[in-house]
C-alpha positions as CSV (number, residue, x, y, z in Angstrom):
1,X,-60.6,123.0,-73.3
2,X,-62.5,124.8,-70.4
3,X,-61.0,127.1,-67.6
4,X,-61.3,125.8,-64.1
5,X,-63.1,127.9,-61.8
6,X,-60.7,129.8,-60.4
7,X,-59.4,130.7,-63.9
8,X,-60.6,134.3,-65.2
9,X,-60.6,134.3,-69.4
10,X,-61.9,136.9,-71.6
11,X,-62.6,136.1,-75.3
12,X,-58.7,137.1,-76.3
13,X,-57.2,135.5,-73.7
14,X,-59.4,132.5,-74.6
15,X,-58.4,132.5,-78.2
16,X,-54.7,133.0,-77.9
17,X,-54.7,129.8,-75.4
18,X,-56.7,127.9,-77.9
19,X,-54.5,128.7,-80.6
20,X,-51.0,128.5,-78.7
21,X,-52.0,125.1,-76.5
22,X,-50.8,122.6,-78.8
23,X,-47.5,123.8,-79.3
24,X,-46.9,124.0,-75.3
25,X,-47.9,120.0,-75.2
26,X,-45.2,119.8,-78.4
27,X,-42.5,121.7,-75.9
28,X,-43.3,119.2,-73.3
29,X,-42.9,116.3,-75.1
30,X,-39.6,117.3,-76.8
31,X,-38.5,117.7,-73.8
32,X,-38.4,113.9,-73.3
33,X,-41.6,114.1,-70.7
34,X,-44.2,111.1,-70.7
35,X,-47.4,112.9,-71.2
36,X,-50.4,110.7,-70.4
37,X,-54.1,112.1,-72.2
38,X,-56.3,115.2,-71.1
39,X,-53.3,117.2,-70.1
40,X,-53.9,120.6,-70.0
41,X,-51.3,123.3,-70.5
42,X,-52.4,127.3,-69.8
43,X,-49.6,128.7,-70.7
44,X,-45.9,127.6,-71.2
45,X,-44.4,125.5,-68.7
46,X,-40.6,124.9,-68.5
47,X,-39.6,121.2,-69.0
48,X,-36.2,120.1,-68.3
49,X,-34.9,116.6,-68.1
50,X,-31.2,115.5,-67.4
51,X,-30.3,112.6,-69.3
52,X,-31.3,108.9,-68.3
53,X,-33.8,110.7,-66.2
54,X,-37.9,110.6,-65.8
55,X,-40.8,113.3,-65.9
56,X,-43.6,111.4,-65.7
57,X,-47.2,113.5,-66.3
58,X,-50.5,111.6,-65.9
59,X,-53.6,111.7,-67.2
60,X,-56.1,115.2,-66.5
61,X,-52.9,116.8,-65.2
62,X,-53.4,120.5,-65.5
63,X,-50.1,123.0,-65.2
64,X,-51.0,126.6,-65.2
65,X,-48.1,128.9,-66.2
66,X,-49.3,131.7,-66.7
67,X,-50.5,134.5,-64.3
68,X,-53.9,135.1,-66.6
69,X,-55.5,131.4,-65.5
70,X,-55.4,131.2,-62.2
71,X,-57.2,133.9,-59.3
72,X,-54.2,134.1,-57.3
73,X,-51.7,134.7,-60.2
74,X,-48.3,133.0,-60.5
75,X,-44.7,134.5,-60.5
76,X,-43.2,132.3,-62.9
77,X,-44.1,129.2,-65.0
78,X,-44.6,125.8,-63.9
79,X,-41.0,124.9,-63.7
80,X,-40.4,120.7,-64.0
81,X,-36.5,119.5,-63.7
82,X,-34.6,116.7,-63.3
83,X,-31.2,117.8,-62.5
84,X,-29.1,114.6,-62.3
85,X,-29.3,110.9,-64.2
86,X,-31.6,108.3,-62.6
87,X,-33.7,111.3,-61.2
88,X,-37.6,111.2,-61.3
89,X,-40.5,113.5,-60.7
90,X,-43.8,112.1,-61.7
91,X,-47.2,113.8,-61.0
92,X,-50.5,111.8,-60.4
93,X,-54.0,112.1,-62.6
94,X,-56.0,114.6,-62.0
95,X,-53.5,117.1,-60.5
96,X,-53.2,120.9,-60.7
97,X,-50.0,123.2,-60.1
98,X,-50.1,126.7,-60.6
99,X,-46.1,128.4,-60.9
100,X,-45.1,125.3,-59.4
101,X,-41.3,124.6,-59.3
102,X,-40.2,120.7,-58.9
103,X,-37.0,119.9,-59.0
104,X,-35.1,116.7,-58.5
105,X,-32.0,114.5,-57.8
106,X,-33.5,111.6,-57.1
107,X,-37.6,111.3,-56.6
108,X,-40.9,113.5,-56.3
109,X,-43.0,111.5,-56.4
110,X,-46.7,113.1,-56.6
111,X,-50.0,111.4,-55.8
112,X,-53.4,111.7,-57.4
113,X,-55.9,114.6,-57.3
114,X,-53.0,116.6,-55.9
115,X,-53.8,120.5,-55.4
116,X,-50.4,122.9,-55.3
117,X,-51.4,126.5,-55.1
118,X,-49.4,129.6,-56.8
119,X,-46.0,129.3,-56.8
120,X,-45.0,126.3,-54.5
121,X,-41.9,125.5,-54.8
122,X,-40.6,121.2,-54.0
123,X,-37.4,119.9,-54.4
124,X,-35.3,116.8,-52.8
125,X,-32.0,118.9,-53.2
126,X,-29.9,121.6,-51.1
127,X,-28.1,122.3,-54.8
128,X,-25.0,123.4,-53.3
129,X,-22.9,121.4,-51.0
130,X,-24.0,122.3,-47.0
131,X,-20.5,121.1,-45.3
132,X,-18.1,122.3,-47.5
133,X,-16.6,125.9,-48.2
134,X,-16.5,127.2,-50.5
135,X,-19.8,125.9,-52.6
136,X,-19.1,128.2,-55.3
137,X,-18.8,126.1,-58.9
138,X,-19.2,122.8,-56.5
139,X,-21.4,119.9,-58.6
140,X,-25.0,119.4,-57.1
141,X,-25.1,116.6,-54.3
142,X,-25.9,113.1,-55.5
143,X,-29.5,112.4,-54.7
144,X,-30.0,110.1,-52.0
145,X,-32.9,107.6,-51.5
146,X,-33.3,109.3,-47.8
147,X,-33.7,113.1,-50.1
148,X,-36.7,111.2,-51.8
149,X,-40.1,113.6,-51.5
150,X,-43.3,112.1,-51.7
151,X,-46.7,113.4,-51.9
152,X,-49.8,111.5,-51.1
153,X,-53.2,111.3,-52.4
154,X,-55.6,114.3,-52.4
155,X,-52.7,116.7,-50.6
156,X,-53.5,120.3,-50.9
157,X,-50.0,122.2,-50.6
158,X,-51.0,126.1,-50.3
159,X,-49.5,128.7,-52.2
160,X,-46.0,129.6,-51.9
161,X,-45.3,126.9,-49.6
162,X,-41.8,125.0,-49.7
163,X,-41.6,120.8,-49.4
164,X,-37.9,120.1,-48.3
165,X,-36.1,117.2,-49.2
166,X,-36.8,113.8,-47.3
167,X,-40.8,114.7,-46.5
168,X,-43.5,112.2,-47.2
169,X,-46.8,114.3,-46.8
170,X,-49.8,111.7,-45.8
171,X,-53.0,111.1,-47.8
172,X,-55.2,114.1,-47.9
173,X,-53.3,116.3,-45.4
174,X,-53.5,120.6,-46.5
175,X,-50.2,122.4,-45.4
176,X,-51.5,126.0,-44.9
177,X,-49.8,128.6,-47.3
178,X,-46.4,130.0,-46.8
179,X,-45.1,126.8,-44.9
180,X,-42.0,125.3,-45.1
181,X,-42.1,121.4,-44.8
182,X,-39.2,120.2,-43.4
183,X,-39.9,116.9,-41.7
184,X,-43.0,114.4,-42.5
185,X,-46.5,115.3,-41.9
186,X,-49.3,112.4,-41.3
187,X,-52.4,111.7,-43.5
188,X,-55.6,113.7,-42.7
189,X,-54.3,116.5,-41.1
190,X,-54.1,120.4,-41.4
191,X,-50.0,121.4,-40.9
192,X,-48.7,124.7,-40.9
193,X,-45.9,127.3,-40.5
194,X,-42.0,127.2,-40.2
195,X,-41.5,124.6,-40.0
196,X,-44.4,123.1,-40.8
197,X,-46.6,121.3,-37.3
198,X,-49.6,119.7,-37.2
199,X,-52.7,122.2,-36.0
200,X,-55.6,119.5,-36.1
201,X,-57.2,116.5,-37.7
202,X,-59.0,117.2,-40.5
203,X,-63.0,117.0,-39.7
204,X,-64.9,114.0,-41.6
């Protein structure tokens, strides 16, 4: 297993990933997670899956959790969680997510060849009640097909950006770091801020 180019080994580092790698894929898949081949794992993620639910990890997936792999550095582990029955998040071959935190109700649904910088964070939940007080000890809100979250081919979501629930993100579109996605954003196009607006077509 070989570091991507923005990853920074030395020799220790190297060996203590070597030696530690398989039991991180052994995590994930007592967790319940479908874990397709090539998958690489630098460092421990965190897999949770609610009962009767889905994590879904293709082929050449690679989840960095650890702040020694990746030039930017991560807070926290990749974070995967399914938080209710009949919930799903699945994430297309040939992906990367550094820290990345997914969490769903329903459906994430990621595409393939997917780039989500350090410590983005996606969910299709508010996790507390919005119109009722007080939310204190209140159950999470049932996920709803409109709170679905879908992420196209070839997206590159920028570090520490936010994807709301009920965003579909277009084929190939980059959503500039820091943003916070609230509504959909088309294919092919270059979004940014809070909330997130188009700036321009991407150039081809």
């Amino acid at each position: 297993m070989e570091a991507s180019n923005d990853m920074i080994p030395n020799k220790l580092d190297s060996l203590v990933q070597r030696i530690l790698a398989p039991s991180y894929k052994l995590a994930a898949m007592r967790s319940g997670a479908i874990l397709g081949t090539g998958i690489r794992l630098w460092g421990a993620p965190i897999i949770s899956r609610a009962e009767n639910s889905e994590i879904l990890i293709e082929d050449r997936v690679t989840l960095v959790s650890s702040p020694r792999w990746t030039a930017l550095g991560v807070g926290r582990p990749t974070i995967l969680r399914t938080l209710l029955a009949g919930a799903e998040i699945k994430l297309g071959e040939d992906s990367g997510f550094s820290g990345v935190t997914i969490c769903s109700t329903k459906s994430v649904r990621i595409g393939s060849r997917v780039l989500c910088g350090a410590d983005v964070l996606i969910s299709d939940s508010d996790f507390h009640p919005v119109d009722e007080i007080p939310r204190t000890g209140a159950p999470i809100p049932l996920g709803r097909a409109q709170d679905a979250v879908k992420i196209g081919d070839d997206v590159f979501v920028g570090a520490r950006s936010i994807v709301l629930k009920g965003v579909e993100i277009g084929d190939g579109s980059v959503i500039g770091a820091g943003s916070v996605v609230t509504s959909d954003i088309p294919k092919n196009v270059i979004a940014a801020g809070n909330p997130a607006r188009v700036i321009r077509q991407l150039r081809r």
